[in-house]
DRENDO-1510 file (C-alpha; in Angstrom, 1 decimal, always signed):
<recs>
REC; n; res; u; v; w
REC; 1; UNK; -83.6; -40.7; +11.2 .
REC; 2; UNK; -80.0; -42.0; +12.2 .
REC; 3; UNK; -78.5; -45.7; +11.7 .
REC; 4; UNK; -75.7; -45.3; +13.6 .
REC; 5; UNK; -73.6; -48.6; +14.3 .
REC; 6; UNK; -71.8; -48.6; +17.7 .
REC; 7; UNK; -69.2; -51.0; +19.1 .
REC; 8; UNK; -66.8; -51.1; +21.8 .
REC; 9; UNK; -63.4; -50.6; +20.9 .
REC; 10; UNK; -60.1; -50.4; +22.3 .
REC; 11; UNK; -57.3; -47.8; +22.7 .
REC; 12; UNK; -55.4; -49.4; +20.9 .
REC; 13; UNK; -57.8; -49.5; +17.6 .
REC; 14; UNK; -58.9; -45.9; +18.8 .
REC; 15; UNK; -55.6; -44.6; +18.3 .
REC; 16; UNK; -54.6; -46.8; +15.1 .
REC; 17; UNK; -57.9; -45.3; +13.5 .
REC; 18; UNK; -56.9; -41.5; +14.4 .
REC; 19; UNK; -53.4; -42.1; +12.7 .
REC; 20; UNK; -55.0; -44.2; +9.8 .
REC; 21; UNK; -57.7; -40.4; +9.3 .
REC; 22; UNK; -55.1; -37.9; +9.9 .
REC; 23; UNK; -53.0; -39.7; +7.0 .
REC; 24; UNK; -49.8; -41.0; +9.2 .
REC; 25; UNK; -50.9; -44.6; +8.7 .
REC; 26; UNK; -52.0; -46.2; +5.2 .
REC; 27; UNK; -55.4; -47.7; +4.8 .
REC; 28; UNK; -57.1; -48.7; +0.9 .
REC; 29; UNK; -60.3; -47.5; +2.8 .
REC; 30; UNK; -58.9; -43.6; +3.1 .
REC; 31; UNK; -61.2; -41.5; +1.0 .
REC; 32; UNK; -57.7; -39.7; -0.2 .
REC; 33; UNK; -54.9; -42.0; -2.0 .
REC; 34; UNK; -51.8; -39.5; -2.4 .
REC; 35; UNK; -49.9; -40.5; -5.2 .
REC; 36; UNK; -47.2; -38.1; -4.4 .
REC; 37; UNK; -44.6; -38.8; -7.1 .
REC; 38; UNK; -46.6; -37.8; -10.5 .
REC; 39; UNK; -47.4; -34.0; -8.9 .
REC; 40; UNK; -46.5; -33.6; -4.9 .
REC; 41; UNK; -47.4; -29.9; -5.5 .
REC; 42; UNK; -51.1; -31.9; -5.7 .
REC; 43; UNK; -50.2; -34.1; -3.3 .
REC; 44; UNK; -49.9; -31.2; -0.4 .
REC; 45; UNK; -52.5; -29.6; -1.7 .
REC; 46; UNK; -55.0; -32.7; -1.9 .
REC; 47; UNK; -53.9; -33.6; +2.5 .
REC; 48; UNK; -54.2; -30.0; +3.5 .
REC; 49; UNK; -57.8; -29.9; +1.9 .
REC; 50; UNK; -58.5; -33.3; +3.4 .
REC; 51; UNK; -56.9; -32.0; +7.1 .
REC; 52; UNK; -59.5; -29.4; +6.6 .
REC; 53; UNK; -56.9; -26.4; +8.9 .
REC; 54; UNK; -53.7; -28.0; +10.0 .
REC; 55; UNK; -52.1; -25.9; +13.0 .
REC; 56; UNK; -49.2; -23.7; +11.5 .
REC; 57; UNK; -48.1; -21.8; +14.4 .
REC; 58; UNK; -44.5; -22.2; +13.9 .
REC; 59; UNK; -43.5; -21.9; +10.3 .
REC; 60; UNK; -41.1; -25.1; +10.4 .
REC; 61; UNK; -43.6; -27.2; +11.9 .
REC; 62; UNK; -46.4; -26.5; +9.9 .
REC; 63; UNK; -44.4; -27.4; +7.0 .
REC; 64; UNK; -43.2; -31.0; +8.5 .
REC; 65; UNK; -46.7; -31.8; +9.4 .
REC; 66; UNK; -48.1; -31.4; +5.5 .
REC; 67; UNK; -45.0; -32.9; +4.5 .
REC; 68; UNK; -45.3; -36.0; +6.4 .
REC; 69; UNK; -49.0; -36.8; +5.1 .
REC; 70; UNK; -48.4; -35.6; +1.4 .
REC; 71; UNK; -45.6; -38.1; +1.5 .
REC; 72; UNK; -43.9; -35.1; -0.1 .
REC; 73; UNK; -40.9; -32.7; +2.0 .
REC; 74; UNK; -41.1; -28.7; +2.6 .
REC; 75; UNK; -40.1; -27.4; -0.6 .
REC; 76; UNK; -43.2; -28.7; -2.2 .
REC; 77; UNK; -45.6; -27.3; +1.3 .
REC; 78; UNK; -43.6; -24.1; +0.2 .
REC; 79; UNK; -44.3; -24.6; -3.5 .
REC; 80; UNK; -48.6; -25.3; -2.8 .
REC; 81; UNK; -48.2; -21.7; -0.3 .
REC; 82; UNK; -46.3; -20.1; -3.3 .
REC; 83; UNK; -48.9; -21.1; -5.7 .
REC; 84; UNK; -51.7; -20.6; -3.6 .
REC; 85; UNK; -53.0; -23.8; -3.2 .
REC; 86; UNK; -52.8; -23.9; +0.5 .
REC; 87; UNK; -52.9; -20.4; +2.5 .
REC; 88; UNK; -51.6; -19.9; +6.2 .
REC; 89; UNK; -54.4; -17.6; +8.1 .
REC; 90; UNK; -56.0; -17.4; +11.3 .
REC; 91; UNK; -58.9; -19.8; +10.8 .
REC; 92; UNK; -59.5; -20.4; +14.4 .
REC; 93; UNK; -58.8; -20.0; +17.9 .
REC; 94; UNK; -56.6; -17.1; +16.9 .
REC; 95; UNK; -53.7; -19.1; +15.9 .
REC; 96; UNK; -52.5; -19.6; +12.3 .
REC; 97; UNK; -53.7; -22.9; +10.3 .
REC; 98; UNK; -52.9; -23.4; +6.7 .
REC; 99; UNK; -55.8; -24.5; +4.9 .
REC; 100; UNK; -56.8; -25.0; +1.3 .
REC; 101; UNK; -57.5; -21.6; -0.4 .
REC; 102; UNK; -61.0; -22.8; -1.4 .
REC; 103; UNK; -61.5; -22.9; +2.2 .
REC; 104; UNK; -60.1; -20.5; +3.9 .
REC; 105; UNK; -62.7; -17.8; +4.0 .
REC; 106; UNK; -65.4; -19.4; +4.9 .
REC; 107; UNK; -63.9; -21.9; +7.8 .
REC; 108; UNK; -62.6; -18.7; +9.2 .
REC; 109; UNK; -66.0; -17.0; +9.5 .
REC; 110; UNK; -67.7; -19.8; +11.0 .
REC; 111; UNK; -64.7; -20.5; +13.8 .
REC; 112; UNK; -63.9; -17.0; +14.3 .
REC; 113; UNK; -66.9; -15.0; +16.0 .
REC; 114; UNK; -66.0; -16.1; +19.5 .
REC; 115; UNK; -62.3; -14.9; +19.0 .
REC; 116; UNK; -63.2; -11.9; +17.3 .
REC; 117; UNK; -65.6; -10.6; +19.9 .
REC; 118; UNK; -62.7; -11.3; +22.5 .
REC; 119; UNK; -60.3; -9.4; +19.8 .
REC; 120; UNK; -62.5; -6.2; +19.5 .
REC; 121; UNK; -62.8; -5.7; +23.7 .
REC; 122; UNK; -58.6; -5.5; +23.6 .
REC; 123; UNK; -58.7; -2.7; +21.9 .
REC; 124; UNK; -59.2; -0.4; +24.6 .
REC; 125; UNK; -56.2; -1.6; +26.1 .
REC; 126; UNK; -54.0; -1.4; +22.8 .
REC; 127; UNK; -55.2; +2.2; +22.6 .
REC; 128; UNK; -58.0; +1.9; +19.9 .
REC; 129; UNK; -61.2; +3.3; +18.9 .
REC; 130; UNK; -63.7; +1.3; +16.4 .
REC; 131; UNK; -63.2; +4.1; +14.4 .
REC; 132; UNK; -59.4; +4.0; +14.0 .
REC; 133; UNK; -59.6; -0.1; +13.1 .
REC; 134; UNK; -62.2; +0.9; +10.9 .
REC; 135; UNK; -59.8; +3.8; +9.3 .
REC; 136; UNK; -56.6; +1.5; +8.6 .
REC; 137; UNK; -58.6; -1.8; +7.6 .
REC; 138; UNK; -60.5; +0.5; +4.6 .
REC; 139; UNK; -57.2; +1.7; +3.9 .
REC; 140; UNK; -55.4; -1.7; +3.9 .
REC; 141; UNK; -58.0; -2.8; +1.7 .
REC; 142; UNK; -57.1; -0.2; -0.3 .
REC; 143; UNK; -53.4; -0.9; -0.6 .
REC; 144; UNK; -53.8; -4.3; -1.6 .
REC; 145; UNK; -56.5; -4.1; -4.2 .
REC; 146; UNK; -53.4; -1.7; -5.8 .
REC; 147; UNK; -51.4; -3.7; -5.2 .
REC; 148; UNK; -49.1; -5.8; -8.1 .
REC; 149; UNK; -48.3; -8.6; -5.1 .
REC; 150; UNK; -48.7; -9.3; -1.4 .
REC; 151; UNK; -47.9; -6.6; +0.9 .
REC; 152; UNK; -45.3; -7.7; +3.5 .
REC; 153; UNK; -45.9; -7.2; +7.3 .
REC; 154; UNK; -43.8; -3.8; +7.7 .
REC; 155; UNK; -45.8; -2.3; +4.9 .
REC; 156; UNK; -48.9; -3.6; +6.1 .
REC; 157; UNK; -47.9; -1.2; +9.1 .
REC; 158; UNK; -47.0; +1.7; +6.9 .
REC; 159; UNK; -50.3; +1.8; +5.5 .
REC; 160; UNK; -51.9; +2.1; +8.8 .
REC; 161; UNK; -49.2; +5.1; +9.7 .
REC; 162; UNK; -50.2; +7.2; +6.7 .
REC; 163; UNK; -54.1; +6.6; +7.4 .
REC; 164; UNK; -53.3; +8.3; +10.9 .
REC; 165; UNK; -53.2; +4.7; +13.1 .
REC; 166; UNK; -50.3; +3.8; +14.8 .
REC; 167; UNK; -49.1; +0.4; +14.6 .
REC; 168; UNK; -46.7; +0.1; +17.7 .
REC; 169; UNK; -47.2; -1.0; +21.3 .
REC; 170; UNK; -49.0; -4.3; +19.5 .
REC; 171; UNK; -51.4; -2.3; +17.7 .
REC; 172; UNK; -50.3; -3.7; +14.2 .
REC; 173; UNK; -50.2; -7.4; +14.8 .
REC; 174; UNK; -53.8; -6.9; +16.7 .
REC; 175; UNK; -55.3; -5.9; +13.7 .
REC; 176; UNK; -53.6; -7.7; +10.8 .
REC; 177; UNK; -54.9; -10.3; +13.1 .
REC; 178; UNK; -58.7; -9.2; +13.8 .
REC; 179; UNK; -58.8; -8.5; +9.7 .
REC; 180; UNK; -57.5; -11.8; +9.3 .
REC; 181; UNK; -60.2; -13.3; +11.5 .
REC; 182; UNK; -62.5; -11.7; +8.9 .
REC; 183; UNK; -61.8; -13.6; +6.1 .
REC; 184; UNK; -61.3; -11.2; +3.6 .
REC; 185; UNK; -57.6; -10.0; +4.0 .
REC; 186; UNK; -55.3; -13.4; +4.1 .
REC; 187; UNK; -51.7; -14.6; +4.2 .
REC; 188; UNK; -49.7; -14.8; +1.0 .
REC; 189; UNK; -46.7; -16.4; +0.6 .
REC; 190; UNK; -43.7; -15.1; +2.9 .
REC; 191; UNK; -41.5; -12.1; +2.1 .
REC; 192; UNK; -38.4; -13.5; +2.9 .
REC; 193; UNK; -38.8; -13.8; +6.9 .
REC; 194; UNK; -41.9; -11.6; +7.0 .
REC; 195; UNK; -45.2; -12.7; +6.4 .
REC; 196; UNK; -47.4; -11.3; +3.1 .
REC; 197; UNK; -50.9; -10.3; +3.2 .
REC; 198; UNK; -53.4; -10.1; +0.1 .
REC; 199; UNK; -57.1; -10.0; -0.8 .
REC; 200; UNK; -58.6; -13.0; -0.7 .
REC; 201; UNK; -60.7; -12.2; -3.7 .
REC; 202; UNK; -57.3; -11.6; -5.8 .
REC; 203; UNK; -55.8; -14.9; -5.1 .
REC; 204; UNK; -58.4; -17.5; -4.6 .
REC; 205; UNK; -60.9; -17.9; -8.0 .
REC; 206; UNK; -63.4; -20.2; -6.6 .
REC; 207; UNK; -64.1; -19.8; -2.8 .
REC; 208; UNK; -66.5; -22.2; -1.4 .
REC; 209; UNK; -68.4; -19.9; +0.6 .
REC; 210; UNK; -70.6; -22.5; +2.4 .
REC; 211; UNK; -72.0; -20.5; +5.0 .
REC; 212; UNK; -73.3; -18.1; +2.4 .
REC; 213; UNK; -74.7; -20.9; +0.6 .
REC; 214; UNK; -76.1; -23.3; +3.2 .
REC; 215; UNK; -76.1; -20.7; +6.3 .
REC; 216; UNK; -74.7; -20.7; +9.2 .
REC; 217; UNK; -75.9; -24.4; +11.0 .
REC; 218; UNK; -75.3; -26.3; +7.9 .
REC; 219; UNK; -71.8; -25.0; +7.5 .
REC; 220; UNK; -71.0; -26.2; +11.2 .
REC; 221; UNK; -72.3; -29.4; +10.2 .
REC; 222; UNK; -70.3; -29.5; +7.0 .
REC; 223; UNK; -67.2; -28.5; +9.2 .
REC; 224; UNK; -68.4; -31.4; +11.9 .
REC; 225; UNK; -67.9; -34.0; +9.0 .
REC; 226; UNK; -65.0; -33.2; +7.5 .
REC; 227; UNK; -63.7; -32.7; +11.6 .
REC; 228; UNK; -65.0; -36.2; +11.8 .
REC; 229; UNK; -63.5; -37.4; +9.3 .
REC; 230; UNK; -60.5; -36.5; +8.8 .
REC; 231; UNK; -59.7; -36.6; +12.8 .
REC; 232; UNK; -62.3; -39.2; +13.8 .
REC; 233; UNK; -62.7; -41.2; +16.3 .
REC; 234; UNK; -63.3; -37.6; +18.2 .
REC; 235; UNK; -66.2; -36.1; +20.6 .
REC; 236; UNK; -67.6; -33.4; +20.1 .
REC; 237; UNK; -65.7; -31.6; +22.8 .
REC; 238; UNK; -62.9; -32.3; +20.7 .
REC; 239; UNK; -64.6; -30.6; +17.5 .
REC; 240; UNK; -65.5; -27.6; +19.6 .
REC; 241; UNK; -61.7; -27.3; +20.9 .
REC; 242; UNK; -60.7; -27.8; +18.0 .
REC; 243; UNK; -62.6; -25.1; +16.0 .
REC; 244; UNK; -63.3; -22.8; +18.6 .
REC; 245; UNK; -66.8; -23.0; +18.5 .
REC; 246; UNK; -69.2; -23.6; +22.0 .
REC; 247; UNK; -69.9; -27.0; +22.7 .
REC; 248; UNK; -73.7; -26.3; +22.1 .
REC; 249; UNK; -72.4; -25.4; +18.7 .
REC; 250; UNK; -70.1; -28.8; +17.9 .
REC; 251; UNK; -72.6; -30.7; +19.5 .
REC; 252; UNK; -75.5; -29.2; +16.6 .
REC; 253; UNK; -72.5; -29.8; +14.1 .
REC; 254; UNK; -72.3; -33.4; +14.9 .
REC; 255; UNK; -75.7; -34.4; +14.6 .
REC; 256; UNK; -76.2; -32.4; +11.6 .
REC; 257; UNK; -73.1; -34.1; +10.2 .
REC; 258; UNK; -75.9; -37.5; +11.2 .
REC; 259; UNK; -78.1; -36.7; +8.9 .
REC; 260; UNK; -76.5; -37.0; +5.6 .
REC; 261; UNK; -77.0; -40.3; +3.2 .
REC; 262; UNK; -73.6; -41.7; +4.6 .
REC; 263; UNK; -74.2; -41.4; +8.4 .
REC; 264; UNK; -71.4; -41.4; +11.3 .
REC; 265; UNK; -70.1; -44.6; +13.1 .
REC; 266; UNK; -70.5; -44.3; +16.7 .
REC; 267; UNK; -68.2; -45.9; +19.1 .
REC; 268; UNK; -67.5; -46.3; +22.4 .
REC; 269; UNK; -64.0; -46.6; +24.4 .
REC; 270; UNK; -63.5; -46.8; +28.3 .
REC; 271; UNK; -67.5; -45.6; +28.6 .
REC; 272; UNK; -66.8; -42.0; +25.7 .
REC; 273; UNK; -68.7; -42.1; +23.0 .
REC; 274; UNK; -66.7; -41.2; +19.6 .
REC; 275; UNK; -67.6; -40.8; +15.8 .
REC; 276; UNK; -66.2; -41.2; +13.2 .
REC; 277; UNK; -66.7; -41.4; +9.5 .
REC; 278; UNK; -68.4; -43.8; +7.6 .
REC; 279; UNK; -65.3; -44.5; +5.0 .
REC; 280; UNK; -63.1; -46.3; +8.6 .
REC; 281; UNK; -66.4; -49.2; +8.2 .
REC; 282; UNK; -63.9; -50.4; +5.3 .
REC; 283; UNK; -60.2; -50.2; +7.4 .
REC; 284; UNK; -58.9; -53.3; +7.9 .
REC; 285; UNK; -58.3; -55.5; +11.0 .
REC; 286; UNK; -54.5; -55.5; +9.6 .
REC; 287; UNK; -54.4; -52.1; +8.3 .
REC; 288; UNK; -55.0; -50.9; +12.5 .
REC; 289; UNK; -52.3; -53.3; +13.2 .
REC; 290; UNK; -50.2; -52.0; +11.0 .
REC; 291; UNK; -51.0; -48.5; +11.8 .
REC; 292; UNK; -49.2; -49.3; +15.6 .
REC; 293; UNK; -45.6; -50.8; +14.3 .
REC; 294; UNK; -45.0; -47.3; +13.3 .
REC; 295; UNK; -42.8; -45.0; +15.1 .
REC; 296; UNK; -43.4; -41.5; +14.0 .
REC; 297; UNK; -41.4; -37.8; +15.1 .
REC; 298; UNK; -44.1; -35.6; +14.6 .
REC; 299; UNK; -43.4; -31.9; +14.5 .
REC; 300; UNK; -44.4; -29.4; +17.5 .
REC; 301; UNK; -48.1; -28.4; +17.4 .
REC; 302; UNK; -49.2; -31.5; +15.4 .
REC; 303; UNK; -52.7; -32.1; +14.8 .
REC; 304; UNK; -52.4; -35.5; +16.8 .
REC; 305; UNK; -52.5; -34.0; +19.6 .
REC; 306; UNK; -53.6; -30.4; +18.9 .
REC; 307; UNK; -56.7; -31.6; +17.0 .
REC; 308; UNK; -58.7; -33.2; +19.9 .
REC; 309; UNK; -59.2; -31.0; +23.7 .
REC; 310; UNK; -59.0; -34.6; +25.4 .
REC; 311; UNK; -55.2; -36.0; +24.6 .
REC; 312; UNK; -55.3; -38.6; +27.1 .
REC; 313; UNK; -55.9; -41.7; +24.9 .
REC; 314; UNK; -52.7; -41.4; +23.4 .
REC; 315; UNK; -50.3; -39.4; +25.9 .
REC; 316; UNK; -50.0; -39.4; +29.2 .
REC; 317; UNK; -50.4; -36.0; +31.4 .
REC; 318; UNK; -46.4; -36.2; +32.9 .
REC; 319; UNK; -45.8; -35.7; +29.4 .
REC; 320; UNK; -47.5; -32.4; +28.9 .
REC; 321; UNK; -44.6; -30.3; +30.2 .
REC; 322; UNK; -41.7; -31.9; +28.0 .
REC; 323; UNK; -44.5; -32.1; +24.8 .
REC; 324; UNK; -46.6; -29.3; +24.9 .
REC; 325; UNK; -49.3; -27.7; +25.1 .
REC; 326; UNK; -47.2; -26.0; +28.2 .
REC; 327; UNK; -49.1; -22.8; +30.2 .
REC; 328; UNK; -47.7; -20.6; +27.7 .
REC; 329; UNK; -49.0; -22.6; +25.0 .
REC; 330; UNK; -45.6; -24.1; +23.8 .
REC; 331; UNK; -45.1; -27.2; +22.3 .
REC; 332; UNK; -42.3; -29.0; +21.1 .
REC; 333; UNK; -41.5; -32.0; +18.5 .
REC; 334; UNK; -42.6; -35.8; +19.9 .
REC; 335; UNK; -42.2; -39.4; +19.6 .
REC; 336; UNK; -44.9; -41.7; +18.9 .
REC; 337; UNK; -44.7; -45.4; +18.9 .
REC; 338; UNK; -47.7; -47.5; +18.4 .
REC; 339; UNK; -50.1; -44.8; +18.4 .
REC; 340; UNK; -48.5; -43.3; +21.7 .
REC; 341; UNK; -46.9; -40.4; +22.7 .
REC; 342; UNK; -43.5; -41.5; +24.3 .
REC; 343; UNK; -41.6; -38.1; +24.6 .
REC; 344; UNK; -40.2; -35.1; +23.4 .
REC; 345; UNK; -38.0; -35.9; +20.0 .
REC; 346; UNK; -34.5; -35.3; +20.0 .
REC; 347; UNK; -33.0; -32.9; +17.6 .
</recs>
């Protein structure tokens, strides 16, 4: 049985609650208080963690984000990659995230199945069998449990030449990528320009493995909660964007997330219905107005907009061209101000 409490609240207090979860805006309620001055190694790796997978597309950006909500600046993001605190992979929707290494595996085999069934009917078009995927990820595997460090991308591509699979015409990023998607070969920390792959038994001690654990349904929900809270107030459209999953999925994810001892706070604004975590009961009435004198650059592909399929609470659709996401899937560095979206940032 749930007790949910619903109100009615604004845009304004929508979007001052978003910032307050996603750690641009300060709040004594947050769950996470980053002290980022004793250890801002900790610091990054304690926001990623609480982001749950931060979109990491562009290298740069990736960095900025974590940066701004570790209250830290990209040398220490790079330090936490370097360490392996926090690993950049293909989590979900087939686009890199950087999430922390306790994480990464299992997030990525609950998101992935949807992208990874799309992945394996490409192959005909990229010129290969099952069998010859099969032949260079066995030999990958291989390499790397050999390996002293990280194999780089290009070698990553000589592997698969001396097991007999060509890696041109695309055929190398498709499956670094589809092996990433697995969850067992991930991102370790850059040679030079060129990403690094490794075992993700060699680097990461203690993985969570929740789905193992819990199964399948209990994993989404423990993914819906952290979504929740970390991104809240969000639908479960969003959550499904979001992670890749279906909608039937986010939707079992969010009531499962219900049923724990701490349940969600519904809410409504302009007739959605929103949840978001119990912890925001404590935010105060001055903390959300504080949270809207801010004026924030945000890097391109921030979660404040990425995060949630439905942007239009907190930028309006003119803007999509000059902000991103564009057809192409572009995006750009932005302006907000009080919560809102207000442009493309200059450089």
């Amino acid at each position: 049985m749930t007790h949910n409490t619903t109100k009615t609240i604004s845009l304004d207090e929508l979007r001052a609650r978003r910032l307050i979860a996603q750690l641009l805006a300060p709040s004594q309620a947050h769950p996470l208080q980053i002290n980022s001055a004793d250890n801002p190694v900790a610091a990054v790796a304690a926001s990623t963690e609480w982001m749950v997978a931060t979109q990491f597309q562009l290298r740069n950006s990736g960095l900025d984000a974590l940066a701004i909500r570790s209250n830290t600046d990209k040398l220490h993001v790079e330090e936490a990659i370097m360490q392996g605190q926090v690993v950049r992979s293909w989590s979900q929707r087939g686009t890199h995230h950087a999430l922390y290494a306790s994480d990464v595996s299992w997030v990525t085999r609950v998101c992935t199945p949807r992208v990874q069934a799309a992945s394996s009917k490409r192959r005909a078009r990229l010129g290969l069998t099952d069998d010859a995927v099969d032949k260079a990820r066995t030999a990958l595997i291989k390499a790397l449990e050999q390996a002293q460090q990280p194999l780089s991308r290009t070698q990553c591509y000589e592997v698969f030449r001396e097991a007999g699979v060509d890696p041109n015409e695309q055929r190398g990023p498709h499956m670094l990528r589809h092996f990433g998607g697995e969850g067992e070969i991930i991102q370790g920390p850059p040679h030079g320009n060129l990403d690094s792959f490794v075992l993700h038994e060699k680097v990461v001690g203690q993985a969570r493995d929740v789905d193992k654990e819990w199964g399948r349904e209990r994993a989404i929900g423990e993914l819906a909660a952290r979504y929740i809270d970390s991104h809240g107030p969000a639908t479960a459209q969003d959550f499904a964007w979001w992670s890749g999953l279906t909608v039937r999925e986010a939707k079992a994810g969010f009531a499962e997330a219900n049923t724990s001892s701490t349940p969600l706070i519904e809410l409504t604004c302009e007739n959605i219905t929103y949840s978001m975590g119990a912890w925001q009961s404590a935010v105060t009435e001055a903390e959300l107005a504080h949270a809207l004198t801010l004026t924030l650059r945000l890097p391109a592909f921030d979660e404040y907009i990425l995060g949630y399929k439905d942007r239009s609470q907190v930028m309006d659709a003119t803007l999509v061209p000059e902000v991103g996401p564009s057809k192409n899937g572009m995006c750009w560095p932005f302006v907000v101000q009080a919560g809102v979206v207000q442009g493309r940032a200059s450089d």
